[in-house]
C-alpha positions in Angstrom: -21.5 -117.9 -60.0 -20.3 -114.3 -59.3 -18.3 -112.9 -56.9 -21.3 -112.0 -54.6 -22.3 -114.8 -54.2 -19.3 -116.2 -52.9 -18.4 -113.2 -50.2 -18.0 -113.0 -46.7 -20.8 -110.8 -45.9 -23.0 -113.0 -47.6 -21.5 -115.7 -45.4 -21.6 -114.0 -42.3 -25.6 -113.2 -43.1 -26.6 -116.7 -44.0 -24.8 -117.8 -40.4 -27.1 -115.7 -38.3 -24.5 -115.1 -35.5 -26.8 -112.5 -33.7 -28.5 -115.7 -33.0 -26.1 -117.6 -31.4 -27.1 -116.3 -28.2 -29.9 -119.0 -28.3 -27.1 -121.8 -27.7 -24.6 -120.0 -25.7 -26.9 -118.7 -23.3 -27.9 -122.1 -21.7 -24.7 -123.8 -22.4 -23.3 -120.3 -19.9 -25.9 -121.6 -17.4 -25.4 -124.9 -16.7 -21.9 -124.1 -16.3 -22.5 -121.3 -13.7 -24.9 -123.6 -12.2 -22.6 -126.1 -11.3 -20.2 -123.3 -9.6 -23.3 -122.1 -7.5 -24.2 -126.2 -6.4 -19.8 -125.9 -5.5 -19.5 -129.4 -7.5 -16.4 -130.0 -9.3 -16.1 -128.1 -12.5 -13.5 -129.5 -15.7 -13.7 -125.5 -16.8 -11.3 -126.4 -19.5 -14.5 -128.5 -21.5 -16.6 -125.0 -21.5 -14.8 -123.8 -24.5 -15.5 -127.2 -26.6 -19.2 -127.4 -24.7 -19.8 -123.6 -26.6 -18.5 -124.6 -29.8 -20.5 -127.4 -30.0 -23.9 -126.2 -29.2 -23.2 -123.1 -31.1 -21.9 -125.6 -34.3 -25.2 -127.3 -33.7 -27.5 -124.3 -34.0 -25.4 -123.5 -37.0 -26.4 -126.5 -38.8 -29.9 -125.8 -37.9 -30.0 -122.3 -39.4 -28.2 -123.4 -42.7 -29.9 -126.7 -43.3 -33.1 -125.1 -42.6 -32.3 -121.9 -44.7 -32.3 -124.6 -47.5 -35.1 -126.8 -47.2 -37.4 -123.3 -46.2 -36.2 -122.0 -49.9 -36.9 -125.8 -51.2 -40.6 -126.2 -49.9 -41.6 -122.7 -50.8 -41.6 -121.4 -47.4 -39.2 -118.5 -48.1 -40.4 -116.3 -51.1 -39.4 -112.5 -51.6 -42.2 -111.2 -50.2 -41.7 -113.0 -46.5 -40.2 -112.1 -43.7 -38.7 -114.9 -42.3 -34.5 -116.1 -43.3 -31.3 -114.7 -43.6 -32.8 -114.2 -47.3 -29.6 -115.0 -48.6 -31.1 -117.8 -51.0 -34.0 -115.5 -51.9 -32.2 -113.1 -53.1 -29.7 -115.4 -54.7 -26.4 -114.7 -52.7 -25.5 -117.9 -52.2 -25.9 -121.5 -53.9 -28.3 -123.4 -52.1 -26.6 -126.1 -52.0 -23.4 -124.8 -50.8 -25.5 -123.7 -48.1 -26.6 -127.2 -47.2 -23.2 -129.0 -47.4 -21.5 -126.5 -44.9 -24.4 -127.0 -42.7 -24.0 -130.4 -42.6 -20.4 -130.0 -42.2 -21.4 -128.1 -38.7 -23.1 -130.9 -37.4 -20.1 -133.2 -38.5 -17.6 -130.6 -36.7 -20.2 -131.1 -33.2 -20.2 -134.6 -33.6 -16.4 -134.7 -33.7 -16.5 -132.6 -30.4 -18.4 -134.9 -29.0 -16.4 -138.0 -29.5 -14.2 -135.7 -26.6 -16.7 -135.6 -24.7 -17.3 -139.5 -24.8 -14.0 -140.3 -24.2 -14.5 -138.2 -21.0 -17.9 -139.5 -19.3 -18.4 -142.5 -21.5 -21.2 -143.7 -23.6 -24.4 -141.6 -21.9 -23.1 -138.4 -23.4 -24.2 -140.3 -26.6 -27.8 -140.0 -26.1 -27.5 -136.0 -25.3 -25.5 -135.4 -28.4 -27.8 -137.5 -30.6 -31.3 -135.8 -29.7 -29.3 -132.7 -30.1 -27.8 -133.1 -33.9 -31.2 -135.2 -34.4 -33.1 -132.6 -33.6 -31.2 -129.9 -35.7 -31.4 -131.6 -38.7 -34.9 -132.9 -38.8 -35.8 -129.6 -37.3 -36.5 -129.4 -41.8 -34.5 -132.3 -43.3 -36.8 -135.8 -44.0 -39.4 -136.8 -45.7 -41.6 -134.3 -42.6 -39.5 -131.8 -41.5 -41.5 -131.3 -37.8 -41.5 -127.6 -38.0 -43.9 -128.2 -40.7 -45.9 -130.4 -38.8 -46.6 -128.1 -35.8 -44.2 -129.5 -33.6 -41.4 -127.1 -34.0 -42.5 -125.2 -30.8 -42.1 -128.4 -28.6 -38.7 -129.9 -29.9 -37.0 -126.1 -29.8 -38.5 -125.7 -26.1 -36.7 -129.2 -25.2 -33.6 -129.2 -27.5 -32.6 -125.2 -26.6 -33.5 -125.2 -22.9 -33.2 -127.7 -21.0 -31.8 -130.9 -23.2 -28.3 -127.8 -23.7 -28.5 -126.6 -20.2 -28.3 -130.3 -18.7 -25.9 -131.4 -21.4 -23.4 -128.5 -20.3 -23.9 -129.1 -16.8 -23.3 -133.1 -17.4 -20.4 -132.3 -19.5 -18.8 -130.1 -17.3 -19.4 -132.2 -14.1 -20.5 -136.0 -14.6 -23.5 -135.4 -12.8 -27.3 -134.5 -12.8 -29.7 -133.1 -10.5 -33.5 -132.7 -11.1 -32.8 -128.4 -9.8 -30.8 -128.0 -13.1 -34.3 -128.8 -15.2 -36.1 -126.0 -13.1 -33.6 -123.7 -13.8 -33.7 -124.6 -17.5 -37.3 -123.9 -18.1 -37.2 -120.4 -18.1 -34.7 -120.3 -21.0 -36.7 -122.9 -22.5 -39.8 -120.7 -22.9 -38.3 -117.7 -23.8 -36.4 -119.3 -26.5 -39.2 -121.1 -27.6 -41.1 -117.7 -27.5 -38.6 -116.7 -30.5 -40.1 -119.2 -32.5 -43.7 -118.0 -31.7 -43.1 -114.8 -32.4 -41.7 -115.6 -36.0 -44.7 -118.2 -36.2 -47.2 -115.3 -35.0 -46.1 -113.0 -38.0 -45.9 -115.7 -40.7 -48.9 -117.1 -40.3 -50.7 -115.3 -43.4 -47.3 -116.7 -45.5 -46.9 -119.9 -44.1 -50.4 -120.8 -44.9 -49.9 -119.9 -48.4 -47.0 -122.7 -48.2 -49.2 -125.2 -47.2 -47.3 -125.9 -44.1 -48.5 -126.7 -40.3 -46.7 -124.1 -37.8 -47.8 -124.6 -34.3 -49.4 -121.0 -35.1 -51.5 -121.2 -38.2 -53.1 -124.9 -36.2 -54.0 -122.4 -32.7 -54.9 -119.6 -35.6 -54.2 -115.6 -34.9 -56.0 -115.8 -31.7 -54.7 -118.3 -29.8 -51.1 -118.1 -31.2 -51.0 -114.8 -29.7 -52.1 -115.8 -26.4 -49.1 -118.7 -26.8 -46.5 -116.2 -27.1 -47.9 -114.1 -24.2 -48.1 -117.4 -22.2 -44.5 -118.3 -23.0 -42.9 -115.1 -21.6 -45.0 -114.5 -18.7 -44.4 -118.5 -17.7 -40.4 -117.8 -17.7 -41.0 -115.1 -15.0 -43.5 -117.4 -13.0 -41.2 -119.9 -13.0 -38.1 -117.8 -11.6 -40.7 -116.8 -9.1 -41.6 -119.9 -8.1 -37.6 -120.8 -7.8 -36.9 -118.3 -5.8 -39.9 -119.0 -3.2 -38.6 -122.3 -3.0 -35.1 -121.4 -2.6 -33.8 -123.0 -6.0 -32.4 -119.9 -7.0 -30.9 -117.2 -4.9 -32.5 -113.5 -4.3 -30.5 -112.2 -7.0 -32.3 -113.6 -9.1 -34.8 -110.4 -8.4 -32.8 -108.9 -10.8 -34.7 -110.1 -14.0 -37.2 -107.8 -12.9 -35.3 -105.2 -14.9 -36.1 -107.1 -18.2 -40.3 -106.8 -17.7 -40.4 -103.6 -19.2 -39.0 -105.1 -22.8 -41.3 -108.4 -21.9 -44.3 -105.8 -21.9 -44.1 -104.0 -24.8 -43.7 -107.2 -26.4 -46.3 -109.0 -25.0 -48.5 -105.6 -26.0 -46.9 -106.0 -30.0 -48.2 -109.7 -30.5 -51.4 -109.0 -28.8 -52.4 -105.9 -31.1 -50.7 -107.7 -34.3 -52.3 -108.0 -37.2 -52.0 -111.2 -39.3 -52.7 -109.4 -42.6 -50.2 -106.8 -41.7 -47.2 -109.0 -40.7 -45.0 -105.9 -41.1 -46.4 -104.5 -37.6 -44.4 -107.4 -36.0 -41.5 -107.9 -38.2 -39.3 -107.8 -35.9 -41.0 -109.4 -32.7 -38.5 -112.4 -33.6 -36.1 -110.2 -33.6 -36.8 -108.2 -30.2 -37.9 -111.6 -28.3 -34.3 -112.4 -29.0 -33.1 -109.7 -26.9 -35.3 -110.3 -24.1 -34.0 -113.9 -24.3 -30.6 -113.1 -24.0 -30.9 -110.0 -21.2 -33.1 -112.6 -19.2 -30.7 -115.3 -19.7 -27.4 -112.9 -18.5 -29.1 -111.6 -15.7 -30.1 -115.1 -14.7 -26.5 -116.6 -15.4 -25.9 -113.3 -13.0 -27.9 -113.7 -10.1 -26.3 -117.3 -9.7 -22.8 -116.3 -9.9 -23.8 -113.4 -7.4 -25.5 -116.3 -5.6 -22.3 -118.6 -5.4 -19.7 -115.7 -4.3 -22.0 -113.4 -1.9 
């Protein structure tokens, strides 16, 4: 194998880190959550609570980088991937062994976190690494299977934004599930995006995203029902008090949420390239919604 295909950047590209965002974000919140509700915080956890969601996602990306290559569902002429085993950077299975050494690395975080708050943690950190690797791996794969909307809208918002908070404080509180569904839809609207502009590819693959089942029309009104349902659900949190008047401030992210919104609705599916990047650009709404959120409740907690 050359030198290539053994290099850092080739690494660093198969890793995804611009994605991490998806992980830290909610792990941030339920952390600044817990400092707005005043309980008692063991802020020397947050580090390990970060590592581990973001070693988690990192397992996703690489294992599923390998079994998308496997079943055909990355080819040259997609979209979707780092395309780092596309275009033959890396050795596929290289890829998949560090990926499951990612999920080993969480796991061994976890048994900290055991050791802390006892045997319940368990459960949180099993649907989580669960969920990564059968996100693709098995003899399914649920991605495939149109259920990968639905397990990324409950592992990436609220199963990581309850986990940090439990980690960090022993407790739960049915308020830290509202403010987790907001994250859960937007991240979830990553996914529909990528689904939305993959449609005409993934159907060639012979594979069952939740977006070639709805078909062009309806997958785009899923996208457009994911974001506008994060902001009616911070609206709704903020008439009923649950989150504080800052929270006004994620206002400022409607004018990316628009042109978005506008992008899927006008897509094309046989010209995927018009939305190449909606993944991409959901991403960033994501994670500006997410900081001003994790904003607002600090703001919240100190004014």
């Amino acid at each position: 194998m050359n030198t290539e295909a053994h290099s850092v950047k080739a690494w660093i590209q198969v890793f995804r880190p611009f994605s991490y965002t998806a992980s830290i974000i909610p792990t941030i919140l339920g952390a600044v959550i817990a400092v707005y509700q005043d309980l008692s915080v063991q802020r020397l956890l947050l580090p390990l609570v970060v590592i581990a969601s973001v070693l988690i996602q990192a397992g996703t990306n690489l294992v599923s980088e390998y079994y998308d290559l496997k079943r055909g569902v990355d080819r040259p002429e997609t979209y979707g991937s780092s395309r780092v085993l596309v275009e033959k950077l890396l050795n596929p299975r290289d890829v998949f062994f560090v990926g499951i050494c990612c999920f080993a690395a969480s796991i061994c975080i976890g048994f900290v976190f055991i050791a802390i708050h006892g045997w319940p943690i368990l459960l949180l950190g099993l649907i989580g690494i669960l969920g990564g690797v059968f996100y693709t791996a098995g003899p399914i794969g649920y991605k495939y299977v149109g259920l990968g909307d639905l397990f990324v809208f409950i592992l990436t918002g609220p199963l990581m934004v309850i986990g940090s908070f439990f980690v960090l404080t022993g407790t739960y509180n049915h308020s830290v599930l509202l403010i987790s569904l907001p994250i859960g839809f937007l991240v979830t609207a990553i996914l529909s995006g990528n689904n939305l502009r993959d449609i005409y590819h993934d159907t060639q693959a012979n594979i069952k995203t939740t977006a070639t089942i709805l078909g062009p029309r309806w997958a785009k009104w899923e996208y457009t029902g994911l974001v506008i349902c994060a902001y009616i659900v911070i609206a709704g949190m903020l008439i009923l008090k649950i989150l504080p008047f800052w929270s006004l401030l994620i206002v400022l992210t409607l004018p990316l949420a628009v042109k978005n919104i506008k992008a899927a609705l006008n897509s094309r599916i046989d010209k995927p390239e018009q939305i190449a990047t909606l993944d991409v650009q959901t991403a960033q709404l994501h994670m500006l919604f997410g900081l001003l959120l994790i904003l607002s409740v600090i703001l919240g907690g100190l004014l």
